[in-house]
Backbone as a printed PyTorch tensor [residue, N CA C, xyz], in Angstrom:
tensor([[[ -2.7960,   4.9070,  26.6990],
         [ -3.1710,   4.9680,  25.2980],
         [ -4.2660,   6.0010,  25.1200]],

        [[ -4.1910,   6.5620,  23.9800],
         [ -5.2350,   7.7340,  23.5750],
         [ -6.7090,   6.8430,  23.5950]],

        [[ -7.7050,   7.2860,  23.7850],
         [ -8.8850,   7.1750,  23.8890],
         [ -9.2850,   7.1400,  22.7980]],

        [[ -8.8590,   8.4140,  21.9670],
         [-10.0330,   8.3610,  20.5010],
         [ -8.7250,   7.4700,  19.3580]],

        [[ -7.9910,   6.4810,  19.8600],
         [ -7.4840,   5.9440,  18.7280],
         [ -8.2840,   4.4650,  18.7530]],

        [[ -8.9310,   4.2260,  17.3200],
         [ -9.7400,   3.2480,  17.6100],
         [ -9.7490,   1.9360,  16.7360]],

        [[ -8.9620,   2.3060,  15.5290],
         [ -8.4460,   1.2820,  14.4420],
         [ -7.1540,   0.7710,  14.1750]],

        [[ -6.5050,  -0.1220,  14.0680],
         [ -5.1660,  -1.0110,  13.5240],
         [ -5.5950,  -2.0860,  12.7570]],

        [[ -4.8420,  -1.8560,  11.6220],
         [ -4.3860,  -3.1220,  10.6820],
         [ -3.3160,  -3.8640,  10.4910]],

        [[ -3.5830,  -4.6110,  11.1940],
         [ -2.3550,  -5.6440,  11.6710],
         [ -2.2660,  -6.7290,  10.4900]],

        [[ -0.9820,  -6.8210,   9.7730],
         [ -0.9620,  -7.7640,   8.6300],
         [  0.4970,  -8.3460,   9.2830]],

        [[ -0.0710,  -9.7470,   9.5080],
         [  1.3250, -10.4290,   9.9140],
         [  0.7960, -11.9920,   9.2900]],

        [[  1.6490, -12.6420,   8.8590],
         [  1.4320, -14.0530,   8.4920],
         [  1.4880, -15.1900,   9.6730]],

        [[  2.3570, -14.9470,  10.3750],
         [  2.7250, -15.7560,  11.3120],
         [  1.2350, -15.8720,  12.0550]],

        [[  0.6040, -17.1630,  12.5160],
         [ -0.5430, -17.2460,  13.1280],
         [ -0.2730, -16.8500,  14.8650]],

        [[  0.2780, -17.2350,  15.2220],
         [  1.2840, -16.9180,  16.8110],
         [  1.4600, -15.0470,  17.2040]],

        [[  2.5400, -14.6140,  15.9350],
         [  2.8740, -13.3130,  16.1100],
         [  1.3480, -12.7160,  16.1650]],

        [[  0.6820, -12.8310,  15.1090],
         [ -0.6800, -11.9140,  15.0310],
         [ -1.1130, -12.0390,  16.1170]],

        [[ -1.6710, -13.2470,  16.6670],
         [ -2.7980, -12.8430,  17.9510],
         [ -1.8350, -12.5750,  18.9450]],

        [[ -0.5120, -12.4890,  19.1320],
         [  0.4900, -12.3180,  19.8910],
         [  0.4630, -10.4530,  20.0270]],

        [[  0.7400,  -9.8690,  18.6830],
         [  0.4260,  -8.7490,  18.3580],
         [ -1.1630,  -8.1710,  18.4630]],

        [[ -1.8530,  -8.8180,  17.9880],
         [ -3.4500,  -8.2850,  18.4160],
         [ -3.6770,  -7.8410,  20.1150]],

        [[ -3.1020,  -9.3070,  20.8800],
         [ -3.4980,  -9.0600,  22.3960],
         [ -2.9270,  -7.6990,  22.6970]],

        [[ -1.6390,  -7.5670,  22.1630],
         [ -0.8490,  -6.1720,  22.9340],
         [ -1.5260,  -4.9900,  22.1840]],

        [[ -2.0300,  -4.9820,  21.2320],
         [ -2.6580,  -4.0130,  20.9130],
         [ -3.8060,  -3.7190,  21.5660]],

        [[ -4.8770,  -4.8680,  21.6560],
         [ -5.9580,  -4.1540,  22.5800],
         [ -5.8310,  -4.2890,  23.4480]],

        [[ -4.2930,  -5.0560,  24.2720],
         [ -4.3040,  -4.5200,  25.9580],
         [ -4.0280,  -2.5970,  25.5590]],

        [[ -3.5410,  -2.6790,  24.9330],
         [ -3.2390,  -0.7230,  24.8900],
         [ -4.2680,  -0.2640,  24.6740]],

        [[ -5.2840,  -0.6040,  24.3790],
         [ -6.4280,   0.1800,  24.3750],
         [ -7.3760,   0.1520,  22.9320]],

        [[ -7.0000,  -0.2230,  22.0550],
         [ -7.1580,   0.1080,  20.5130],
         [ -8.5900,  -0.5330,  20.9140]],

        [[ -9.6130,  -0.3310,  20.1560],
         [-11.4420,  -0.7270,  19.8860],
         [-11.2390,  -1.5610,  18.7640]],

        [[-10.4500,  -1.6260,  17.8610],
         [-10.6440,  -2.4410,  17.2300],
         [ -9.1180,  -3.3830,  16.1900]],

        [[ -8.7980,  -4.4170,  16.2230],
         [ -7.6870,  -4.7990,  15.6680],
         [ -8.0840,  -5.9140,  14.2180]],

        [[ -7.5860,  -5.2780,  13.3850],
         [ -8.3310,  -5.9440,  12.0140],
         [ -6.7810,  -6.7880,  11.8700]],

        [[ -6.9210,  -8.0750,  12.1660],
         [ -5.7630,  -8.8860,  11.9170],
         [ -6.0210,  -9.7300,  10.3200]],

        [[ -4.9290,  -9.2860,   9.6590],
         [ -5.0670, -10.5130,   8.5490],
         [ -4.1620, -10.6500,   7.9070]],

        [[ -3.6020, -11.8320,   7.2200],
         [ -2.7330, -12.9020,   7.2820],
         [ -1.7540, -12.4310,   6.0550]],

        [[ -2.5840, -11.6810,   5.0810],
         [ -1.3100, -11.3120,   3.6680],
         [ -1.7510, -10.0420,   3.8950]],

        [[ -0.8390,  -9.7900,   2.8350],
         [ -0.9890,  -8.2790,   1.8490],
         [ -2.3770,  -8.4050,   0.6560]],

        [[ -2.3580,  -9.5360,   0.2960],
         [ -3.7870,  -8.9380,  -0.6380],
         [ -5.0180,  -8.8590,   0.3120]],

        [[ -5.0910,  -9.9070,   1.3880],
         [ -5.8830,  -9.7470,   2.3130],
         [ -6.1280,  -8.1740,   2.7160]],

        [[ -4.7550,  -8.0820,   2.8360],
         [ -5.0630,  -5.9590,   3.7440],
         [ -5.3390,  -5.2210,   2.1930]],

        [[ -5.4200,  -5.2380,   1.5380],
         [ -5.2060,  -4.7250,  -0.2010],
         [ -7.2990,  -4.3520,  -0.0430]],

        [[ -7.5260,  -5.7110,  -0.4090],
         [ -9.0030,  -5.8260,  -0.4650],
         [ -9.6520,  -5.1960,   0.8580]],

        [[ -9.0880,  -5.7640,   2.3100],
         [ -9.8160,  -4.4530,   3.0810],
         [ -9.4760,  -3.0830,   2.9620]],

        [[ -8.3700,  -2.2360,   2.7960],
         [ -8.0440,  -1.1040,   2.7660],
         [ -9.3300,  -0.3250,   1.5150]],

        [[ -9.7210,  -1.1870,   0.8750],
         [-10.5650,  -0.6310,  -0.2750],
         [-12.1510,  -0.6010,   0.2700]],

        [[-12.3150,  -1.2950,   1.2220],
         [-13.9840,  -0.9650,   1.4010],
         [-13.7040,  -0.6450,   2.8840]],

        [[-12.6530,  -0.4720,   3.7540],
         [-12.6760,  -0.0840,   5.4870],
         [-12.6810,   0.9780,   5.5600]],

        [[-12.4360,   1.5580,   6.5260],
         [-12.7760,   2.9470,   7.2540],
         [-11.2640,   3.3550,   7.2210]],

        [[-11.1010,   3.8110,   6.9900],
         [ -9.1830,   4.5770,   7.5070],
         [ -8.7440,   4.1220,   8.8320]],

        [[ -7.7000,   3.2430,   9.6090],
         [ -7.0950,   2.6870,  10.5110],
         [ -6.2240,   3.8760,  10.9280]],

        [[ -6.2680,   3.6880,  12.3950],
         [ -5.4400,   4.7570,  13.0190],
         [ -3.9090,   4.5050,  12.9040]],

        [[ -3.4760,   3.2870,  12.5840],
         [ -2.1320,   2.6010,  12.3390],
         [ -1.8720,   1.5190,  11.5260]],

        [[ -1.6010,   1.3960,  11.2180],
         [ -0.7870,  -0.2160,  10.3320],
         [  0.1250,  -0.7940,  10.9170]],

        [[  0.2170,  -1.9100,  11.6570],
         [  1.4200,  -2.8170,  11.6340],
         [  1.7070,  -3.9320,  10.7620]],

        [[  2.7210,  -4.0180,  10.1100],
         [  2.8670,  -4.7530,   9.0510],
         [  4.4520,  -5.8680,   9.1310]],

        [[  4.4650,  -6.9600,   8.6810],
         [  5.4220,  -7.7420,   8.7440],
         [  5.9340,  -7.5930,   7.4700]],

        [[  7.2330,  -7.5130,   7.1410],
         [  7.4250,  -7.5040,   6.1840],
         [  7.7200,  -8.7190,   5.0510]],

        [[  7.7230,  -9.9920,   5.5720],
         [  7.9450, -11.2460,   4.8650],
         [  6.5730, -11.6560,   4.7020]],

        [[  5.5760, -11.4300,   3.7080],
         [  4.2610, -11.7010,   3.7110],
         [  4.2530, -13.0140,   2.4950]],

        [[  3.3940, -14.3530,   2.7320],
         [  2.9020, -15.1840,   1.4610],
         [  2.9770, -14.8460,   0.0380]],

        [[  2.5220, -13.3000,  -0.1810],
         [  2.1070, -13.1150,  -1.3530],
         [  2.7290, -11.2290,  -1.9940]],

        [[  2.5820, -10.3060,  -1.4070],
         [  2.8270,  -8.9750,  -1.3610],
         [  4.1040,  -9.0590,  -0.0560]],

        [[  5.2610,  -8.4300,  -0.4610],
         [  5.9640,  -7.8770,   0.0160],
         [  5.1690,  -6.6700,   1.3760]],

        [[  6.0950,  -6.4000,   2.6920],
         [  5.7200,  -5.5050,   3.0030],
         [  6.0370,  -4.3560,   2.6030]],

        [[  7.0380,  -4.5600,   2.0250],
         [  7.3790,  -3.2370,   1.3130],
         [  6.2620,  -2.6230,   0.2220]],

        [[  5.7370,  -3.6630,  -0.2760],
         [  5.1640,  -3.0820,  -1.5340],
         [  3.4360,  -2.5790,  -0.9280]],

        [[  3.5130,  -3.4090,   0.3620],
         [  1.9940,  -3.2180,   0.8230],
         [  2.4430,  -1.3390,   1.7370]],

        [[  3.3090,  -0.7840,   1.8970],
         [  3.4570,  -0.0100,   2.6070],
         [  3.6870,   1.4660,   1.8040]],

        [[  4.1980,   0.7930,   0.2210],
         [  4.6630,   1.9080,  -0.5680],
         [  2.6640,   1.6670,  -1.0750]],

        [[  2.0740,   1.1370,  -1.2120],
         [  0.5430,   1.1730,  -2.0930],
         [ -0.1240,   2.2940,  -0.5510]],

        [[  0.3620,   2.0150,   0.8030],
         [ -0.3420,   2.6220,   1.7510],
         [ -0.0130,   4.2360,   1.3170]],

        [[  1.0590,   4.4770,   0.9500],
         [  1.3780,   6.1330,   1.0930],
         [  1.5440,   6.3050,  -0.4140]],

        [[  1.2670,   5.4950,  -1.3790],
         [  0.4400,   6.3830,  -2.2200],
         [ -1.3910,   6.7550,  -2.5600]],

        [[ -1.8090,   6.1660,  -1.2410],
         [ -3.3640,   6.6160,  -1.3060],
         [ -3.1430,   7.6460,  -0.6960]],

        [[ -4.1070,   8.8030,  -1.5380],
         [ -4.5760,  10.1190,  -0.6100],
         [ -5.0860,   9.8680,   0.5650]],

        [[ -6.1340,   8.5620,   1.1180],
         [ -6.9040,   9.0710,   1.9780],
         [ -5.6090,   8.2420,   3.4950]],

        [[ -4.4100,   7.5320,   2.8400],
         [ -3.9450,   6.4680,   4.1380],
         [ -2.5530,   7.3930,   3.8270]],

        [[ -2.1990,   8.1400,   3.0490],
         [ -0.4950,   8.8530,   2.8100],
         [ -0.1260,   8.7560,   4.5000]],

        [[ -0.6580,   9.8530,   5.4270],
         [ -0.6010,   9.8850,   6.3170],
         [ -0.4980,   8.8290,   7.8560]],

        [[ -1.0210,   7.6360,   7.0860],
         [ -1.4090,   6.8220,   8.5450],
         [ -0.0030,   6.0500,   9.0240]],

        [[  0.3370,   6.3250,  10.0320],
         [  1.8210,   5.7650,  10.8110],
         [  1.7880,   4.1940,  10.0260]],

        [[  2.6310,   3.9350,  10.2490],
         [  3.1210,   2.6460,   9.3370],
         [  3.8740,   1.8550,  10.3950]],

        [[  4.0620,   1.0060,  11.3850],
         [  5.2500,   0.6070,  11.9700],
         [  5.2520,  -1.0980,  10.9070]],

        [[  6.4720,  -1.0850,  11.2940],
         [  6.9380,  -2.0820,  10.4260],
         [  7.2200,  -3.8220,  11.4240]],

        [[  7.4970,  -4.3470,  11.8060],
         [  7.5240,  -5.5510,  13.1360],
         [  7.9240,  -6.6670,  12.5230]],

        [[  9.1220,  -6.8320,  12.0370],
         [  9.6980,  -7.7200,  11.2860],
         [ 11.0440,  -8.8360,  11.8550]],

        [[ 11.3750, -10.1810,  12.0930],
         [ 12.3120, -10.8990,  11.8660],
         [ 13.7130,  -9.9830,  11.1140]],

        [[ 13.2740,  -9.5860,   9.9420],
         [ 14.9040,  -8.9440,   9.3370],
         [ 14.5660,  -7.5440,   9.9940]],

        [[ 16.4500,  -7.4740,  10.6480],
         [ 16.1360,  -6.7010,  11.3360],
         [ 17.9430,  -6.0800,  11.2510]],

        [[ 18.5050,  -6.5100,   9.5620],
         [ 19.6180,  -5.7890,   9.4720],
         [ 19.3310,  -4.4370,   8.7720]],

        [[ 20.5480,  -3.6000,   8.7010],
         [ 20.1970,  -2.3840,   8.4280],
         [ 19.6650,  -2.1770,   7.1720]],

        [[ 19.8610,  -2.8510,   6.3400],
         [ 19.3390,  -2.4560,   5.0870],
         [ 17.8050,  -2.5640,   4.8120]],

        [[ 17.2090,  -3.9370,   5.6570],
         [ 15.9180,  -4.0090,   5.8650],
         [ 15.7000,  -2.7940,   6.4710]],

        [[ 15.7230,  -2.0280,   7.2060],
         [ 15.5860,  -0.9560,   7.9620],
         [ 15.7860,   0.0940,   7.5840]],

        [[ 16.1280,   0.2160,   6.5020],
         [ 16.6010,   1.2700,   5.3050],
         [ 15.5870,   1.3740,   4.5330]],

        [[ 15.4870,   0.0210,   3.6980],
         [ 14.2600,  -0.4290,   2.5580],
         [ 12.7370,   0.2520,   3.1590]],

        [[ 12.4080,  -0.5080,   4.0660],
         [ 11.2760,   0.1770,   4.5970],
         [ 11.3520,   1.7600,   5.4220]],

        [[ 12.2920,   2.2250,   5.6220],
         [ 12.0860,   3.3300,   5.5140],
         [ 11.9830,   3.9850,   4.3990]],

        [[ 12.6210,   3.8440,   3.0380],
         [ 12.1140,   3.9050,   1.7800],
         [ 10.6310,   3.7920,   1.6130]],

        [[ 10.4500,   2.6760,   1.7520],
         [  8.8520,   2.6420,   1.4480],
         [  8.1300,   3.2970,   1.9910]],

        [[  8.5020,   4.2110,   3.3070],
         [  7.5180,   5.1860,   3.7500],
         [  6.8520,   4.4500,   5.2890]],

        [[  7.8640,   3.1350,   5.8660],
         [  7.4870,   3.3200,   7.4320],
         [  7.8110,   4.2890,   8.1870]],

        [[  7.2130,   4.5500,   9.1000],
         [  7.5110,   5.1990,  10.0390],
         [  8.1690,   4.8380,  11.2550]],

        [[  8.2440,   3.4260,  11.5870],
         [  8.8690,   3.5130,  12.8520],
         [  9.1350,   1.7280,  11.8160]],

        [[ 10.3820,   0.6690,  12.8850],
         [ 10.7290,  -0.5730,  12.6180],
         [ 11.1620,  -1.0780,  14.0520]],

        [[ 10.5500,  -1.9060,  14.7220],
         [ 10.7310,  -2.8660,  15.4750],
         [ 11.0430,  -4.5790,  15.1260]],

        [[ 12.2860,  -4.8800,  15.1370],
         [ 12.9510,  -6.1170,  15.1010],
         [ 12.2820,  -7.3370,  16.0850]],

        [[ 11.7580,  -8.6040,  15.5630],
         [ 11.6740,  -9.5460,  16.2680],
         [ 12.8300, -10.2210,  16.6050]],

        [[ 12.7070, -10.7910,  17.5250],
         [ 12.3690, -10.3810,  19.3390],
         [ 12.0090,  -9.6420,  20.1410]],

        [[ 10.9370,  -9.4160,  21.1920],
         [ 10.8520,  -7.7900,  21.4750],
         [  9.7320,  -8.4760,  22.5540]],

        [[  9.4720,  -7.8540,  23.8640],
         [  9.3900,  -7.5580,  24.8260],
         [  7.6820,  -6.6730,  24.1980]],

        [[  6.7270,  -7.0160,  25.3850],
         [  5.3030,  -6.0000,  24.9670],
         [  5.6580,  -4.9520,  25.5010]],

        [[  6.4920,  -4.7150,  26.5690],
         [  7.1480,  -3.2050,  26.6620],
         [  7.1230,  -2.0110,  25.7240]],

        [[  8.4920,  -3.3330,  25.1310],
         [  9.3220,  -2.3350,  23.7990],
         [  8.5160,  -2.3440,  23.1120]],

        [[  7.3620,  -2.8620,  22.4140],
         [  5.8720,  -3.0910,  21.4210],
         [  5.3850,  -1.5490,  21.9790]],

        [[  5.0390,  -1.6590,  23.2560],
         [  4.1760,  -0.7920,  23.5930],
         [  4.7910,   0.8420,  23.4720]],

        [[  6.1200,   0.8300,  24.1510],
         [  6.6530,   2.1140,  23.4270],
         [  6.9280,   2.1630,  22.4100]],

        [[  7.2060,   1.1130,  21.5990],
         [  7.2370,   2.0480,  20.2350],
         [  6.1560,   2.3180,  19.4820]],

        [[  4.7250,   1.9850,  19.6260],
         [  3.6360,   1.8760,  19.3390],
         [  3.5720,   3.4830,  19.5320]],

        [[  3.5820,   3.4100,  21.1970],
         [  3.3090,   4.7670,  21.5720],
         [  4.1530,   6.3030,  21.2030]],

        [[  5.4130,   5.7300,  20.8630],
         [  6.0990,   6.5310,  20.4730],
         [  6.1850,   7.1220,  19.3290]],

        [[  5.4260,   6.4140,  18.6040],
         [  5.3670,   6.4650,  16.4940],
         [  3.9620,   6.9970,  16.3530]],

        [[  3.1250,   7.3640,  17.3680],
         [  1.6290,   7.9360,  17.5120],
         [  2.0220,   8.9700,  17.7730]],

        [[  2.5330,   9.5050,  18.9480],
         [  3.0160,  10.8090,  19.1330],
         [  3.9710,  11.4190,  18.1230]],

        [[  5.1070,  10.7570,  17.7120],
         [  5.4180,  11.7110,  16.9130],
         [  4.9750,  11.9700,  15.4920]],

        [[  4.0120,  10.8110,  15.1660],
         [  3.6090,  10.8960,  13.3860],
         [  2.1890,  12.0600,  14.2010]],

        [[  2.1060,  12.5310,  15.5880],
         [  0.1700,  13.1350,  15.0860],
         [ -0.3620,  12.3460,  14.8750]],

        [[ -0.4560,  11.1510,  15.2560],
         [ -1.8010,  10.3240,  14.3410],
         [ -3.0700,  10.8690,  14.5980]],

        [[ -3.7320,  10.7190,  13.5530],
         [ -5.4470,  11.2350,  13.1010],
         [ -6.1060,  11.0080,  14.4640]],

        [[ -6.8710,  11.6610,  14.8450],
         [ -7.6580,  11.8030,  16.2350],
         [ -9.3680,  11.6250,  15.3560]],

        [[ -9.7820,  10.3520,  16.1000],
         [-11.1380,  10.0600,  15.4000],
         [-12.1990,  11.1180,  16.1640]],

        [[-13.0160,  11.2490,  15.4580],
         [-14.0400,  12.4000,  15.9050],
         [-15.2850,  12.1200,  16.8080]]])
């Protein structure tokens, strides 16, 4: 894992998946994993945090769609850019369509192996460029 990548916003509802997803994130290295439970939850931090080197997002959220939390990510100027992976249960094509609509960048289907987590993590960094912190 890159060194200077140092932020993720991990929005998953599931209490299990998140810290399930948190551990594999900072076994990869990440400094910091901002886990929280909805979309308004990530709504209200995205407005006073620092810019996240990634987003992972579930798309069946309590309250905000992931879709809708992913299309609000790439219409901010300062997050347009930030990789988006998506880590969702629906995992037919049209879900996989939709959020590519909305502007993910990469979609990993539950069930999945920290392997397959970890390459596609790694794989959706390299090819989006993600932001290199200073």
């Amino acid at each position: 894992m890159e060194s200077d990548l140092h932020t993720v916003l991990l929005v998953e509802d599931a209490p299990f998946f998140r810290k399930m997803l948190g551990d594999y994130l900072r076994d990869m290295g990440f400094k910091e994993v901002v886990e929280l439970p909805s979309g308004r939850a990530a709504l209200k931090h995205l407005e006073t945090a620092a810019r996240p080197d990634l987003v992972c997002l579930d798309l069946t959220l309590p309250d905000i769609s992931g879709y809708d939390l992913c299309e609000h990510i790439r219409r901010s100027a300062t997050m347009a850019d930030v990789p988006v992976l998506v880590v969702s249960a629906r995992d037919l094509p049209e879900d996989k369509a939709h959020a590519e609509e909305a502007g993910a960048n990469g979609y990993l289907g539950k069930p999945f192996t920290q392997e397959e987590f970890t390459r596609r993590v790694q794989s959706l960094l390299k090819s989006t460029g993600a932001r290199r912190a200073p």
